[in-house]
TIPAPA-809719 format. One record per residue: residue number from 1; residue in three letters; x, y, z of N, C-alpha, C in turn. Coordinates in pm, 1 decimal, always signed. Atoms other than C-alpha are relative to their C-alpha. Layout:
% residues N
[NUM, 'ALA', [X, Y, Z], [X, Y, Z], [X, Y, Z]]
...
% end
This chain:
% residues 108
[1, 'UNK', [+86.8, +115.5, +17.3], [+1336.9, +1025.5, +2427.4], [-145.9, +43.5, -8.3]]
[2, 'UNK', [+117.1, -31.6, -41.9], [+1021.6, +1202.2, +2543.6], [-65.3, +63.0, -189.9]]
[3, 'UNK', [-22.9, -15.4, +135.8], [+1072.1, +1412.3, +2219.8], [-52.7, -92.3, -134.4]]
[4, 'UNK', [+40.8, +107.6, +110.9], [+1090.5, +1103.1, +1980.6], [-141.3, -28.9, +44.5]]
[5, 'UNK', [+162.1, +64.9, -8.8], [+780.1, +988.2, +2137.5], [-98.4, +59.7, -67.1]]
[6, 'UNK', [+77.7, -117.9, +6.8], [+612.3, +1330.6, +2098.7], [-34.8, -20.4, -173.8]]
[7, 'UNK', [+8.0, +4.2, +123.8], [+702.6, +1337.5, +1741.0], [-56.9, -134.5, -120.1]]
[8, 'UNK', [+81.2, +90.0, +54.4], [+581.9, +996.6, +1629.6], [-128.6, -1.4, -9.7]]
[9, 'UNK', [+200.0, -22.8, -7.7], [+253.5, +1033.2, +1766.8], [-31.2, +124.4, -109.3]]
[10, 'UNK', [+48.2, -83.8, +84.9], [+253.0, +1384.0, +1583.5], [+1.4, -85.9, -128.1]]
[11, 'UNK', [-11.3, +42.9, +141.3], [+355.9, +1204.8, +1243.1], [-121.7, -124.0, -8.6]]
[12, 'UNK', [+100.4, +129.1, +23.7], [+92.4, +898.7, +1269.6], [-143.3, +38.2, +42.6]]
[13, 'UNK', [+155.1, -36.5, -41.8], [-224.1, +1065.7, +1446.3], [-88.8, +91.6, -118.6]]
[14, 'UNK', [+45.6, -27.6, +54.3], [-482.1, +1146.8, +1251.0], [+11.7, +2.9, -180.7]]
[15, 'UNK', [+3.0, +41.7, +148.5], [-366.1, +1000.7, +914.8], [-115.9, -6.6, -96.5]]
[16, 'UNK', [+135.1, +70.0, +75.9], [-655.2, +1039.1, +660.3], [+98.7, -41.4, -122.8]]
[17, 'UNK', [-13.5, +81.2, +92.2], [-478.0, +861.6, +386.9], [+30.7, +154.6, -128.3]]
[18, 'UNK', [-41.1, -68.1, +134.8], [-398.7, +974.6, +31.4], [-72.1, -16.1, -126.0]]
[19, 'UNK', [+102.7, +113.7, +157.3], [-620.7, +910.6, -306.6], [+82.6, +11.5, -118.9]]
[20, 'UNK', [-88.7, +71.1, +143.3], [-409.7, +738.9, -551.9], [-39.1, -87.6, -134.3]]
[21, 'UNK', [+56.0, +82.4, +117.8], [-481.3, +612.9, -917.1], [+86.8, -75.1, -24.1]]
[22, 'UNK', [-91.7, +151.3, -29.1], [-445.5, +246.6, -943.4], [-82.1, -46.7, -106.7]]
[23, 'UNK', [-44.5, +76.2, +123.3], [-365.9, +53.7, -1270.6], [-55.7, -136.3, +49.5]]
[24, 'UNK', [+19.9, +106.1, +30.9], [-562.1, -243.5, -1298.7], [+19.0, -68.2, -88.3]]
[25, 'UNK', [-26.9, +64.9, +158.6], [-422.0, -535.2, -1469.9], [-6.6, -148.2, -8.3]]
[26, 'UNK', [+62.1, +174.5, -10.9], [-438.5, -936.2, -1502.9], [+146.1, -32.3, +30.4]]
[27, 'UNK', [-151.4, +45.4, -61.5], [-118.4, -1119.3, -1383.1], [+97.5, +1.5, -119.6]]
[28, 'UNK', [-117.8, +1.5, +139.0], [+52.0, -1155.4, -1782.6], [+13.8, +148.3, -11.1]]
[29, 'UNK', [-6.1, -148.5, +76.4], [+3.1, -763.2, -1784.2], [-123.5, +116.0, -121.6]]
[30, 'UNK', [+106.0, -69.3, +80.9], [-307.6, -679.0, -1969.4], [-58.0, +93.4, +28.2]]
[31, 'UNK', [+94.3, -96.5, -57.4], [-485.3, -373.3, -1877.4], [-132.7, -22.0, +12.6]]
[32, 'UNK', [+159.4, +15.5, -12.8], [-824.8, -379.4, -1730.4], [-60.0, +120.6, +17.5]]
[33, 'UNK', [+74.1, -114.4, -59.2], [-933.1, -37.7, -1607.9], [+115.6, +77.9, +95.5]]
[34, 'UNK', [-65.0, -118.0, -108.8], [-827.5, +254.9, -1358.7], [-126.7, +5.2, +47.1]]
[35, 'UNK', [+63.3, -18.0, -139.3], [-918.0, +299.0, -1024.1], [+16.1, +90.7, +68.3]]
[36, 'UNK', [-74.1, -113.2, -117.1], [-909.5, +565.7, -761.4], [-33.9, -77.5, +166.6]]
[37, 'UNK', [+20.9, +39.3, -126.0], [-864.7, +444.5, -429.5], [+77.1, +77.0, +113.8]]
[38, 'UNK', [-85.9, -62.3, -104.7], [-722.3, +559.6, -65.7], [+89.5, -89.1, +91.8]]
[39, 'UNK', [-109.3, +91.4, -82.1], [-389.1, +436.5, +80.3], [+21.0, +86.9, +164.9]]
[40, 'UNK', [-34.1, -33.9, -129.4], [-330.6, +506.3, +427.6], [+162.0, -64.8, +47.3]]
[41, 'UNK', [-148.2, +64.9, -42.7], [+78.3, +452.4, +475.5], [+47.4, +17.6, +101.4]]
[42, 'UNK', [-71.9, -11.7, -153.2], [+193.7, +371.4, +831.8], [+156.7, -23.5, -43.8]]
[43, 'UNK', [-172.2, -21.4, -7.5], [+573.0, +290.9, +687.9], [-35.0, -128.6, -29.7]]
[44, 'UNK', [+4.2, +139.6, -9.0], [+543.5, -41.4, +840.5], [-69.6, -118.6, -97.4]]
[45, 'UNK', [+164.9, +78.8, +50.9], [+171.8, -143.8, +696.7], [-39.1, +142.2, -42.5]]
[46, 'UNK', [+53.0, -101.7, +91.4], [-74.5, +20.3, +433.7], [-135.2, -65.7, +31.8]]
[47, 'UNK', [+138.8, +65.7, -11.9], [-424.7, -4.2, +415.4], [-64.2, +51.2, -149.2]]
[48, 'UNK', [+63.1, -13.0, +166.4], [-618.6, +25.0, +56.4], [-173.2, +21.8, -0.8]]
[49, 'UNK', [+217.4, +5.3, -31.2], [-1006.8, +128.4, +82.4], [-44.4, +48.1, -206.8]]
[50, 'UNK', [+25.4, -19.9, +152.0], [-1174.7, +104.8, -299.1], [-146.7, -20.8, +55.4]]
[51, 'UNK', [+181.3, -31.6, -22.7], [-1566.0, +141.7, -324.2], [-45.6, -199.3, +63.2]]
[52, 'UNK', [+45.3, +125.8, -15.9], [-1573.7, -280.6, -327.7], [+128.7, -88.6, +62.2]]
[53, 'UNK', [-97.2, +63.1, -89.2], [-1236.5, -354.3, -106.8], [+35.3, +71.1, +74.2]]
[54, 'UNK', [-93.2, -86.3, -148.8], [-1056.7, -241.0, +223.3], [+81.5, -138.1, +16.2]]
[55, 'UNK', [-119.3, +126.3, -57.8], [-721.8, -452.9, +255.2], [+53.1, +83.3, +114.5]]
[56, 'UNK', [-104.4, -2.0, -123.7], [-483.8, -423.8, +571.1], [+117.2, -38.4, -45.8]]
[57, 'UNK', [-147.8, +141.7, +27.8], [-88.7, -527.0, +466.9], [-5.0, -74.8, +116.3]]
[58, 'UNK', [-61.6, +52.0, -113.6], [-50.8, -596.6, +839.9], [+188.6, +41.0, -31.2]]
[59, 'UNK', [-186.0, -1.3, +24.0], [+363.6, -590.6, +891.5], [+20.2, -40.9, -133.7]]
[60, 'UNK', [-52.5, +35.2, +123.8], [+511.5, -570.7, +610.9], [+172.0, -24.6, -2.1]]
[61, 'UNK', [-156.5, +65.3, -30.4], [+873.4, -776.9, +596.1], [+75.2, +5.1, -144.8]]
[62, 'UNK', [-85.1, -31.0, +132.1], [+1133.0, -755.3, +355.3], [+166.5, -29.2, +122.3]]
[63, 'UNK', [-125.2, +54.0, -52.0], [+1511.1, -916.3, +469.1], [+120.2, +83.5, +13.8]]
[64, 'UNK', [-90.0, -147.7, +56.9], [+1703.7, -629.3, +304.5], [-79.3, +73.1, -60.3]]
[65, 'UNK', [+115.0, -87.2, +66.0], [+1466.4, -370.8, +214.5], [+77.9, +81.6, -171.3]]
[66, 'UNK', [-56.6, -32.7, +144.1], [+1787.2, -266.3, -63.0], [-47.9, -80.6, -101.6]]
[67, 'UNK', [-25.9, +156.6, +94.3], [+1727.6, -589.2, -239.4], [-159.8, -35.5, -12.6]]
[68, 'UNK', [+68.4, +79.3, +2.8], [+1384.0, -701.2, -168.3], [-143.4, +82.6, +46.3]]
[69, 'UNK', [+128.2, -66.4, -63.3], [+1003.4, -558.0, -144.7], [-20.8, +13.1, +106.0]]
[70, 'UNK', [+116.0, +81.4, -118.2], [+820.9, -532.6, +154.2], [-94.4, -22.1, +7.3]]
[71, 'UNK', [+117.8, +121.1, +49.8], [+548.1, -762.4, +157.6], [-65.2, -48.3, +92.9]]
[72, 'UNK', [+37.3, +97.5, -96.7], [+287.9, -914.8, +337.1], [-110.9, -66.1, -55.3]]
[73, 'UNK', [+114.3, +62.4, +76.6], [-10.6, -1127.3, +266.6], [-84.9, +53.2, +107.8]]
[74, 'UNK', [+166.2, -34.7, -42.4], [-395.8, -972.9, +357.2], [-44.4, -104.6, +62.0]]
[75, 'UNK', [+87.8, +97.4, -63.6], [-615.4, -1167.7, +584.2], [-54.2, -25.3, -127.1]]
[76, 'UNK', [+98.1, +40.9, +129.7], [-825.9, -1182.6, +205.0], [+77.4, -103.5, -101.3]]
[77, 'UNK', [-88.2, +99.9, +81.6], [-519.3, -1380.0, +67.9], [+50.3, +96.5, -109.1]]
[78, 'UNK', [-56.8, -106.9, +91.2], [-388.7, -1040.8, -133.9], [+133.7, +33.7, +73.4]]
[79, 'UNK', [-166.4, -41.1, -27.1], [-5.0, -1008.5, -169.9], [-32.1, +139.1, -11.6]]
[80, 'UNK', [-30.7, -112.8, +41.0], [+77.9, -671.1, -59.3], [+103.4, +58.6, -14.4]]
[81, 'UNK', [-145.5, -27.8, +40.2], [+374.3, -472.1, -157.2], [+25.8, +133.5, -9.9]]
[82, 'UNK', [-48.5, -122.7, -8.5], [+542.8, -112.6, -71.5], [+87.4, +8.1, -89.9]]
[83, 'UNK', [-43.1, +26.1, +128.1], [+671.4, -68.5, -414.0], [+132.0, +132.0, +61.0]]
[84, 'UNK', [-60.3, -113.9, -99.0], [+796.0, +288.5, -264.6], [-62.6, +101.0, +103.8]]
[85, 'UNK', [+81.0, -72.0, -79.5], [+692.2, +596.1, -73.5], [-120.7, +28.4, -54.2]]
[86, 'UNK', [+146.5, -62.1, +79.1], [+425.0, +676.5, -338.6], [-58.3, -99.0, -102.9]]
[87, 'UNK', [+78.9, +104.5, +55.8], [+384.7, +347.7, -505.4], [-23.9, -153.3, +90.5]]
[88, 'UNK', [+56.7, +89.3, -61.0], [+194.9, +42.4, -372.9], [-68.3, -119.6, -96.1]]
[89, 'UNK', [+65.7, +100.5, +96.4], [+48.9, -283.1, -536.8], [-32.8, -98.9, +76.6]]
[90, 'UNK', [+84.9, +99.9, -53.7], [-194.4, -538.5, -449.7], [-38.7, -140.3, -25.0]]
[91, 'UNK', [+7.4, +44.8, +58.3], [-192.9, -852.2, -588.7], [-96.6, -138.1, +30.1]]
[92, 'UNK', [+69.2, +71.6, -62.4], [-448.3, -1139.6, -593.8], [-23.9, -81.0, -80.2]]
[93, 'UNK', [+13.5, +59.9, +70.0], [-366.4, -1442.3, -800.2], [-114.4, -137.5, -49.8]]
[94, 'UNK', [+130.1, +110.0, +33.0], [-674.5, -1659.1, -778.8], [-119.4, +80.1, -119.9]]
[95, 'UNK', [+85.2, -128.3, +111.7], [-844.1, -1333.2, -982.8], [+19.8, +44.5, -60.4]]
[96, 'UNK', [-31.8, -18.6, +123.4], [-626.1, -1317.2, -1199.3], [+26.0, +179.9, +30.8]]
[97, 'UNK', [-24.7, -149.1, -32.0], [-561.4, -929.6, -1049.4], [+90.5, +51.0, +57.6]]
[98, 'UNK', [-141.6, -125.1, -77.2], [-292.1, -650.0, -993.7], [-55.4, +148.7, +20.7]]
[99, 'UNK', [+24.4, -143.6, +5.6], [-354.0, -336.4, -868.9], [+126.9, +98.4, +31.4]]
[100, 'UNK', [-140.9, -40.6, +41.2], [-43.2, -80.3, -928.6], [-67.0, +142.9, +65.9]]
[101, 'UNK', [-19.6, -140.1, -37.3], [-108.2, +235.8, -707.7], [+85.5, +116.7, -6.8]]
[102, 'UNK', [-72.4, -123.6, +36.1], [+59.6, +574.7, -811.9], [-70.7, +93.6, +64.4]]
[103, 'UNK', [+51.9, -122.1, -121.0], [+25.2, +846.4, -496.4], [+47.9, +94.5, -61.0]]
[104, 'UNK', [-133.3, -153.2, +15.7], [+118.3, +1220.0, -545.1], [+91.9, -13.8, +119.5]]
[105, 'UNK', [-113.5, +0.2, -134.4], [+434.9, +1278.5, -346.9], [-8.8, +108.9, +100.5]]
[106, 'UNK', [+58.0, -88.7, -116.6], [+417.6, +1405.8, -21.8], [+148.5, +61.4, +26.0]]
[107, 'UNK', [-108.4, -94.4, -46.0], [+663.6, +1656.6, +140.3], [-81.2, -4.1, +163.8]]
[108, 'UNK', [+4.0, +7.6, -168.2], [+706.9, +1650.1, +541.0], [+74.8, +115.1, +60.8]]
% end
């Protein structure tokens, strides 16, 4: 038990995040630009820092994670979504905006 403990803390302390290029696009799919931003992936929850945003997912839920995203909504009102281990997306339909993060893949 002590172990598991040990090893969580190793895997989560001192996370600096990852810098991933993220596909901006309008909700029908149009392209707007590329972005570079930094994801910070706890598993659970992500966090997104861009020069003019910093989201939080908070918990991110999903019923059957086979079947179904996991998802949460931002205190800013941005759907977020663990697409997989190295992709992420942000979505924020009053702005007409998607952001489509693509991480390099990590090895543990």
């Amino acid at each position: 038990m002590a172990a598991a403990v040990l090893l969580l803390m190793a895997c989560s302390s001192g996370n600096q995040g990852m810098v991933c290029q993220g596909k901006v696009q309008t909700l029908d799919g149009r392209d707007v630009s590329m972005v570079e931003g930094k994801i910070i992936d706890r598993y659970a929850s992500f966090s997104v820092s861009l020069p003019d945003l910093k989201l939080e997912s908070g918990p991110l839920h999903s019923s059957d994670r086979r079947q179904y995203v996991p998802s949460a909504v931002t205190k800013e009102g941005w759907l977020a979504m663990r697409l997989s281990d190295t992709r992420f997306m942000v979505v924020n339909a009053p702005l007409d905006k998607v952001i489509t993060f693509d991480c390099p893949a990590r090895s543990i």
